[in-house]
N, C-alpha and C positions, 0 to 999 in steps of 0.2 A: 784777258786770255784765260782758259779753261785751266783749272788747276794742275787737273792730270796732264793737260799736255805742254804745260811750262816746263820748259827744258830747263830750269833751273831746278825743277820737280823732278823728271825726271834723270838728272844729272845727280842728284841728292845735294845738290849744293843747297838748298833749304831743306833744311833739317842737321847737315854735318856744318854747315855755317851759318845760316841767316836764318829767320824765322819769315815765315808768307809776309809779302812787301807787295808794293804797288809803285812800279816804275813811273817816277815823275817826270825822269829829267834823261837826255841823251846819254851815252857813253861810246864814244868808238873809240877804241884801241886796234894799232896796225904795227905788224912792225913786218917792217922795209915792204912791200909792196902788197901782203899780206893780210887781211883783215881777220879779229880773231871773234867769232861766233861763236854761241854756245858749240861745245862739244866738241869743236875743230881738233883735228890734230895737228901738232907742230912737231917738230924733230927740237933736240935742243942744239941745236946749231942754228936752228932760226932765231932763238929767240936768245941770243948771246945776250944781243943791246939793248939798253930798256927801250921801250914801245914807246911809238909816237900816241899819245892819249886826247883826244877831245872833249873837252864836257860842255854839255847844252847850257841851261840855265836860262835867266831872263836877263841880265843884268850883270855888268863886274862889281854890280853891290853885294852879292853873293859869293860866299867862298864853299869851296867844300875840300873832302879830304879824301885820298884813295887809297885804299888799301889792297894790295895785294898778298893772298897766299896760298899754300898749300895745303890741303887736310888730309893730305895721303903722306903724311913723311914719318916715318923713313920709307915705309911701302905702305902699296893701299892694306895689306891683310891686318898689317897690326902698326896703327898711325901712333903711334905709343908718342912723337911729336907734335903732334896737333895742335891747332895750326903752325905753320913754320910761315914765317913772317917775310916776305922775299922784296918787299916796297912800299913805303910809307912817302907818302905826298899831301902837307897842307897846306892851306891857304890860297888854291888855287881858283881865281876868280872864275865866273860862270862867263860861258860863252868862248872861254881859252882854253887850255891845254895844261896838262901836268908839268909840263918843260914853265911857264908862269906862276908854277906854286913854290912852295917849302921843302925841299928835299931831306924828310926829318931822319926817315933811314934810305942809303943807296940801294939802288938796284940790287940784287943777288939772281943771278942767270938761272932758270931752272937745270939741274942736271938729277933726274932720278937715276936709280939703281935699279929698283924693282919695280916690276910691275908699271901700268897705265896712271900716273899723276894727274888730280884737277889741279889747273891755277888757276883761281878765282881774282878777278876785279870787283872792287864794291869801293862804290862811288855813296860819299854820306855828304848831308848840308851840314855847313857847320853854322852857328849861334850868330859867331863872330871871327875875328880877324885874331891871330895868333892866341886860339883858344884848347890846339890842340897840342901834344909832347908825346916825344917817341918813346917806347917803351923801354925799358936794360937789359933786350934778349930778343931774338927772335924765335927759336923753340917754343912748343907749347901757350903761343898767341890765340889770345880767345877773340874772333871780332864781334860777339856780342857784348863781353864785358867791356871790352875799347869802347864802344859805341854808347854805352850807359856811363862810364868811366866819364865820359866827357860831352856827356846831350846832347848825343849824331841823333838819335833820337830812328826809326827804320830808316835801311837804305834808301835813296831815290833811284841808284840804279846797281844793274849787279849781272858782269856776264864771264863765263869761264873756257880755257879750253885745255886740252886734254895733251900730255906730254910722257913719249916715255922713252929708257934708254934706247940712242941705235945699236942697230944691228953693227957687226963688225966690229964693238967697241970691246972684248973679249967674247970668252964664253963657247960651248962647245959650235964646232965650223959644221956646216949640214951635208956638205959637198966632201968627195977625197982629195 
C-alpha cells in the first residue's frame, strides 16, 4: 500500500507508535457486532468489553502478543501519558483469538475526557511460548521499547480506531 495513503500514516499511529511495518499477518477486532477499522469511531459505551480479536498466522505453532493503547492520554494536545497501556495479550496461538492467549494485563474500557482518542491494536510474533511479561504500570507505555525489550521484533500487524467523550456526559447543554 502507498505510504501516504496508509491510514496508519495518516492516522499518525506510525510515527506516535510504530515505526513503517509491513503487515504480515491478519488482525480483526470486533466488538459486539462491530468491526473496528482504521480511523472508525466508537462511543465508549461500545467498547466497555474487551473485543472479540482474531489473528491469522500459519500455524498454532506460532504465538504472538497484542497490545493495545492509547497515545493521546490524558488528551491528544498534551499526551504527557504516552502510551497508556489498556491490554496486554500473550501467547496467543496463530490462527485463534486473543480469548486463547495470556491475559498478562486486563482489559481497561477506553473512557477519554478530552478530545478525539486513537486506540491502537498491534499484533507482534513472538520468538516463543511464554517469552513475554507484563509490564508495572500502564502510564507512559512505550510499544517500541516493549517490542525490542523482548524481540517482537516489527509488528506483523497493526489497526486503530478513534474514541471520544459522549455527548451528554456533562459539559455545557447547547439547547434551552
Amino acid at each position: 500500500m502507498n505510504r501516504e495513503r496508509d491510514p496508519l500514516v495518516v492516522g499518525r499511529v506510525v510515527g506516535d507508535v510504530l515505526d513503517p511495518f509491513t503487515r504480515t499477518t491478519t488482525l480483526k477486532v470486533t466488538y459486539g457486532s462491530k468491526e473496528v477499522t482504521n480511523g472508525r469511531e466508537f462511543k465508549p459505551s461500545q467498547v466497555i468489553h474487551q473485543p472479540r480479536v482474531e489473528v491469522g498466522g500459519s500455524d498454532l505453532r506460532s504465538f504472538y502478543t497484542l497490545v493495545m493503547v492509547d497515545p493521546d492520554a490524558p488528551s491528544p494536545s498534551d499526551p504527557n501519558l504516552r502510551e497508556y497501556l489498556h491490554w496486554l495479550v500473550t501467547d496467543i496461538p496463530g490462527t485463534t483469538g486473543a480469548a486463547f492467549g495470556q491475559e498478562v494485563m486486563c482489559y481497561e474500557s477506553p473512557r477519554p475526557t478530552m478530545g478525539i482518542h486513537r486506540f491502537v491494536f498491534v499484533l507482534f510474533q513472538q520468538l516463543g511460548r511464554q517469552t513475554v511479561y507484563a509490564p508495572g504500570w500502564r502510564q507512559n507505555f512505550n510499544t517500541r521499547d516493549f517490542a525490542e525489550l523482548y524481540n517482537l521484533g516489527s509488528p506483523v500487524a497493526a489497526i486503530y480506531f478513534d474514541c471520544q467523550r459522549e455527548s451528554g456526559s456533562g459539559g455545557r447543554r447547547m439547547y434551552p
